[in-house]
N, C-alpha and C positions, 0 to 999 in steps of 0.2 A: 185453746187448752195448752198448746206447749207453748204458746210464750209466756205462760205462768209456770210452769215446771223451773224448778231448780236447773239455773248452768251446770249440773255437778256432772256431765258428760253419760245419764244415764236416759236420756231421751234423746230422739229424732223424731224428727217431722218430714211431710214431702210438702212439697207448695209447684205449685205453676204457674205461667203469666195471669192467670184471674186472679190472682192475690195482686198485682202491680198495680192493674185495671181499677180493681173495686178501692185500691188507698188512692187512687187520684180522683175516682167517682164520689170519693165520699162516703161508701158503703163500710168502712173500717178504718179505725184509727189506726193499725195496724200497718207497718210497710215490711219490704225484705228485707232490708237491713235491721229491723229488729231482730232479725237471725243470724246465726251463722249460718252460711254455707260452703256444704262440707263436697258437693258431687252433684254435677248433673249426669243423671244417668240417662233416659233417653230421649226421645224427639219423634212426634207425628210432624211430617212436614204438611201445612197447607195448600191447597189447589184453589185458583179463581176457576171457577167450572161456569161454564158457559150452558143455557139450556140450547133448542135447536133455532136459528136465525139465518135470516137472508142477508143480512148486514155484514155480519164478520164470521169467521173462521179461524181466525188466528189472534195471537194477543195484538199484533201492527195494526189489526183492522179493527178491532175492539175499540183501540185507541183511540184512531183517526175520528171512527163512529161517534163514540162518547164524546170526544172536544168538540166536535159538532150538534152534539144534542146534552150540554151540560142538566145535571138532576131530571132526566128522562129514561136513564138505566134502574132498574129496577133492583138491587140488590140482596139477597137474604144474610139476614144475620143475627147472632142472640145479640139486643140492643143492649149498651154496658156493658157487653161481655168482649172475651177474647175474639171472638169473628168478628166483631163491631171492629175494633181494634186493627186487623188488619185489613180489612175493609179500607177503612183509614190510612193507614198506612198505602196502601197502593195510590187512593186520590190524592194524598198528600207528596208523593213519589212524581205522579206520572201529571198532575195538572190534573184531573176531573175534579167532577163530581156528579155522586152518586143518589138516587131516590134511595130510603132506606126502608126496607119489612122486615119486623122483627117475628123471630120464630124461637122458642124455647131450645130446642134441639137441632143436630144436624141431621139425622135423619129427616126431621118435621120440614125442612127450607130446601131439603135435598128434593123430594118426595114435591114440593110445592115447584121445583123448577122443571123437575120430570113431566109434570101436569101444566108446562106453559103460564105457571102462575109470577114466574119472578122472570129476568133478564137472566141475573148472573146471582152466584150464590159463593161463599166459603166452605170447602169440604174435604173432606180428606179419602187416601184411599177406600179404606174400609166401609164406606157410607158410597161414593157414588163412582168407584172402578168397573161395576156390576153396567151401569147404567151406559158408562162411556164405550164398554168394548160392545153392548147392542147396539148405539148407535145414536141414544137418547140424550148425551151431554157428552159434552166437548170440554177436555183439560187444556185453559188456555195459558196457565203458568204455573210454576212450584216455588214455594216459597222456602227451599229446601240448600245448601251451599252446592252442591254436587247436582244433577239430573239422578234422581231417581232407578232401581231398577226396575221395579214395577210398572216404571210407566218410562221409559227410556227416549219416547219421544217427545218429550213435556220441558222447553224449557224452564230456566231457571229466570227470576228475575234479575238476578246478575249479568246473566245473559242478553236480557233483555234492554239492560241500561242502568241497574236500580239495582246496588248493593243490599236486599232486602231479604231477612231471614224473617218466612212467617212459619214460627213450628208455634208448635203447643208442647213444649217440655215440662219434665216429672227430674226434680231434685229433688235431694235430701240436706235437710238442714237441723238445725240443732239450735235450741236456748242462746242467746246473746250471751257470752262469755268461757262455754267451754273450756275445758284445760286444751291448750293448742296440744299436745301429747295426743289426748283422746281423740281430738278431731284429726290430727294425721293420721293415726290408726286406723281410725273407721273411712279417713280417706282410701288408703292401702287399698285397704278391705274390697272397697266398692269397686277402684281399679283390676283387681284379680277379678273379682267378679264379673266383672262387664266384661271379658274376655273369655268367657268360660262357655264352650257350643251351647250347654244346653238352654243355659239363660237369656244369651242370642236367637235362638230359635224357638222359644217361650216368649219373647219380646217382640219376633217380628207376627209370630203367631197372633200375637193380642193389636198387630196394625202399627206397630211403632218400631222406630228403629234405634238401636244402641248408639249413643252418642256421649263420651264421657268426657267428661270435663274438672278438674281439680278446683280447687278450691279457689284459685288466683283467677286461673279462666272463668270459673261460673259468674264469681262472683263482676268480672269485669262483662260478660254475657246481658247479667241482671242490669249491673249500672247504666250501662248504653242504651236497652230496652227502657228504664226508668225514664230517660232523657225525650226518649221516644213518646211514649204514655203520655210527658207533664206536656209536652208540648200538644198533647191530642184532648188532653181532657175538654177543654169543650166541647169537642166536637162529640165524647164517649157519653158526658155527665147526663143521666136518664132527669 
């Protein structure tokens, strides 16, 4: 719908990495760059969450595990989708490879790992922090730039070896051609805002965290990830 809206600087749109996924899958003829983009505003960072095992404990033993038992890891993810994707991304990082169960939701694969049904799953705070502080799954990475507070002993995979950002981000973009006037405006805009307590703390309330980004940054964000995706779509295309 808004990439048929008039450029005339009176619409915006939000988009996130399943809009990158689905134009390399085939799902849409539609890519990012038929937008502008004006602001990433914020960031779920992802977690490889491990269900309970005798094998590994940490992400080093995970690893070790897995090269030794390549396509015998069980992993949950929406297939096509953005956990697909960074799923992907970690085997394509680290040398594995993974069995893949596809699950519609993260609750649904979260909930299937809890129950011994998968190895290792994609999830985020909000969906299975509950699970990890009883004792039922183990956070064996973040795919976050910094360690997390919420979870402050989790590293990062930067940490780990592997310059790897797995977020699920929420920007705002706008019709292909905009007046550049209007989009730095409503850049501004979005800057004052993403600094403002209460929007901060309505955003980590909803599980995600403020993370902003301009117009140059996002959009160099988006292009890198794109590079990411074309080189993965085989492995995404359902």
């Amino acid at each position: 719908e808004a990439s048929r809206r008039a450029a005339d600087g009176y619409t915006i749109s939000q988009v996130h990495e399943g809009l990158l996924v689905a134009t390399e899958t085939g799902i849409t003829d539609l890519a990012w760059d038929d937008f502008d983009p004006i602001a990433l505003m914020t960031a779920s960072p992802q977690y490889l969450v491990a269900g309970k095992s005798d094998n590994y404990s940490n992400f080093e033993e995970f690893v070790t595990y897995a090269k030794a038992h390549p396509g015998e890891i069980s992993m949950g993810v929406t297939l096509a989708g953005v956990p697909h994707l960074h799923a992907a991304m970690i085997e394509q990082a680290f040398g594995l490879e993974f069995k893949y169960v596809g699950y519609e939701g993260t609750g649904e694969r979260v909930r299937a790992l809890v129950g011994g049904n998968l190895d290792v799953a994609i999830g985020d705070i909000s969906s299975s922090k509950q699970f990890v502080d009883n004792g039922d799954l183990t956070f064996l990475a973040v795919g976050a730039t910094d360690r997390v507070d919420a979870a402050p002993d989790v590293p990062t995979f930067k940490e780990l070896g592997q310059d790897l950002e797995l977020n699920v981000t929420r920007g705002i973009v706008m019709p292909k051609g905009a007046p550049q006037e209007v989009r730095d405006t409503l850049e501004a805009a979005l800057q004052e805002m993403a600094q403002d307590p209460t929007y901060i703390e309505q955003t980590n309330n909803a599980g995600a965290n403020v993370g902003f980004r301009g117009q140059e940054d996002y959009r160099a964000y988006l292009s890198k990830l794109d590079e990411t995706v074309k080189s993965l779509s085989s492995v995404l295309a359902p």
